[in-house]
N, C-alpha and C positions, 0 to 999 in steps of 0.2 A: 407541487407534488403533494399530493394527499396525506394523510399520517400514517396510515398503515404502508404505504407504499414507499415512506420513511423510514419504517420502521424495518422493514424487511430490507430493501437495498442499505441499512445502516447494519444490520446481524451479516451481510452478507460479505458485508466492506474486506478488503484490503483480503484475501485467501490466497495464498502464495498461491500460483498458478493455478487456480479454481479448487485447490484442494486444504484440507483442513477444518479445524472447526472455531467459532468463536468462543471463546471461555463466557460462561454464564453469569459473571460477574461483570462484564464488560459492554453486557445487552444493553443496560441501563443508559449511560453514558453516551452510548455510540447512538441510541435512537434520538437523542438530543440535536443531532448534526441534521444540520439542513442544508445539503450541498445550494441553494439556491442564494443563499446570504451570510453563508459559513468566511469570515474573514480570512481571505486567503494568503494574508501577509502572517498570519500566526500556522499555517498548515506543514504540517514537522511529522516527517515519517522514521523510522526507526528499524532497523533489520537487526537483529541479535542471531552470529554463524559463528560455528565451532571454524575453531584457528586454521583445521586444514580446508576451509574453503573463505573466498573472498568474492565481494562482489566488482562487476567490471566498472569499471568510469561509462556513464550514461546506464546500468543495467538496472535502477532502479526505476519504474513507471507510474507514474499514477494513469490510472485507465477511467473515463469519465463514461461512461452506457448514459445516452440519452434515447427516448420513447417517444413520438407524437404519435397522435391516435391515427391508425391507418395507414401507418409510414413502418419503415422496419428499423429495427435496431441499428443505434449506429456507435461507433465505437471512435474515441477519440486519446490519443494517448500524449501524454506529458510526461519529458524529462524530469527528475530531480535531480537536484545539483547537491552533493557530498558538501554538509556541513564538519568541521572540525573544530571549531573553537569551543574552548568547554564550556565557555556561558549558554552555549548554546545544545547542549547533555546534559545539564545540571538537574534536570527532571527524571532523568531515566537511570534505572537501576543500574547499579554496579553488576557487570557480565559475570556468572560464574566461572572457575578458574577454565582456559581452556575452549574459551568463547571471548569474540570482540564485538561492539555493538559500532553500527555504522547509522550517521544521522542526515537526514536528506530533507529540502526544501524544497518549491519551487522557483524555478528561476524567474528571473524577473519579467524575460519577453515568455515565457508558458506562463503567469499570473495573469499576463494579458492578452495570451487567447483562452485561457480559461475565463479570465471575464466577459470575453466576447460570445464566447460557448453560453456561458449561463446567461447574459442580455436576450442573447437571442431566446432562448426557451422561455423567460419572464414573458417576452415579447408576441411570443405564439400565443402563451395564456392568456393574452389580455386579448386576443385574437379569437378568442373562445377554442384554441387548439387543445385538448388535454394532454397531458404528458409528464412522462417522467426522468428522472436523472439521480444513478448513481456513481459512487465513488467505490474503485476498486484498486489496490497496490499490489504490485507483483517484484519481487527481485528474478528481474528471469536470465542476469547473463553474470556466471559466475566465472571463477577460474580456481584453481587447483594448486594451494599452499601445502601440500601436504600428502604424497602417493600412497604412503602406507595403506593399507585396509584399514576402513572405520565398521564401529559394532552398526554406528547411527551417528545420523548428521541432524539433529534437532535445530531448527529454525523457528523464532520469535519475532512476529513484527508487530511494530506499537503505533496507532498513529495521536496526534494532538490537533486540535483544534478549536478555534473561537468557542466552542460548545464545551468541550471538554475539559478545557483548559489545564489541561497535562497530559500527559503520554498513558495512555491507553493499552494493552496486549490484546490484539484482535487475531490472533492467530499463535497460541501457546506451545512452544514442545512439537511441532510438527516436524518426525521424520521424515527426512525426504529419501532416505533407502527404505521404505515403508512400501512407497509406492513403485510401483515395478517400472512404470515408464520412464520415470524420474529418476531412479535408480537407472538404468540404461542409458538415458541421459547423459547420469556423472559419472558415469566409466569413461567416458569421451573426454570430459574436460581437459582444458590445455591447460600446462601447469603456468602459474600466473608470471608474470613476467617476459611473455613472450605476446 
């Protein structure tokens, strides 16, 4: 992957459901990641949700966009698997009162078709194929701690890696009743526990 074309799929990274914005302090950082040799035993994603929503067991994605030239997008998605041990938090901010921060890894059989994912694209290159691959996170399957009306549901997601080497905020404060579909959305949610 070229540098520019790093550098844009890394601004782009991880947008809760394709929406929000990267905080500009964080450009820096994230254009550092090269999904192509980014060690994926250190790759630690972070969702920060107010207390009335939670995310589901398996709802949190990593979404891999790979490009060869002449070929169409192809979209590849991986489970994260919910970390709780606090050694493994010990990077990421203390949650405002009223927010809980949930921490997610890859699991071990998705590190290894993500490394098969990226073999192969090394493998096209040396092939003289050109192409690109990035990295995108979505929490898309929530559930419902809490019926009352909220003003706003602000979501923060952080991600870490080999590059960064701490937890990052690549998606700050985004309300998700902001956005009218999304809001629509979470009138439907089932209340968790069910």
């Amino acid at each position: 992957m070229n540098r520019l074309a790093r550098v844009v799929a890394s601004a782009a990274v991880l947008m809760l459901a394709g929406c929000g914005s990267v905080p500009l302090t964080s450009i820096p950082p994230l254009a550092r990641i090269d999904a192509k040799t980014t060690d994926l035993s250190m790759l630690r994603v972070a969702v920060q949700l107010p207390d009335a929503l939670r995310p589901r067991s398996g709802g949190v994605k990593l979404d891999v966009v790979t490009k060869l030239a002449g070929e169409a997008e192809a979209k590849t998605s991986f489970a994260m698997t919910e970390m709780s041990q606090t050694r493994d938090r010990v990077d990421l901010p203390a949650p405002p009162r009223g927010f809980s921060i949930y921490a997610y890894r890859l699991s071990p059989a998705d590190a290894t078709r993500f490394e098969a994912l990226r073999a192969s694209m090394v493998e096209q290159g040396r092939n003289g194929k050109r192409g690109s691959m990035g990295l995108g996170v979505a929490a898309k399957e929530f559930c419902r701690a809490d019926a009352a009306p909220q003003a706003s549901l602000l979501v923060t997601i952080y991600l870490m890696t080999s590059e960064t080497k701490g937890f990052v905020p690549v998606v700050r404060d985004f309300n998700l009743l902001g956005d009218p579909a999304m809001a629509t959305g979470l009138e439907s949610l089932e209340p968790c526990g069910q």
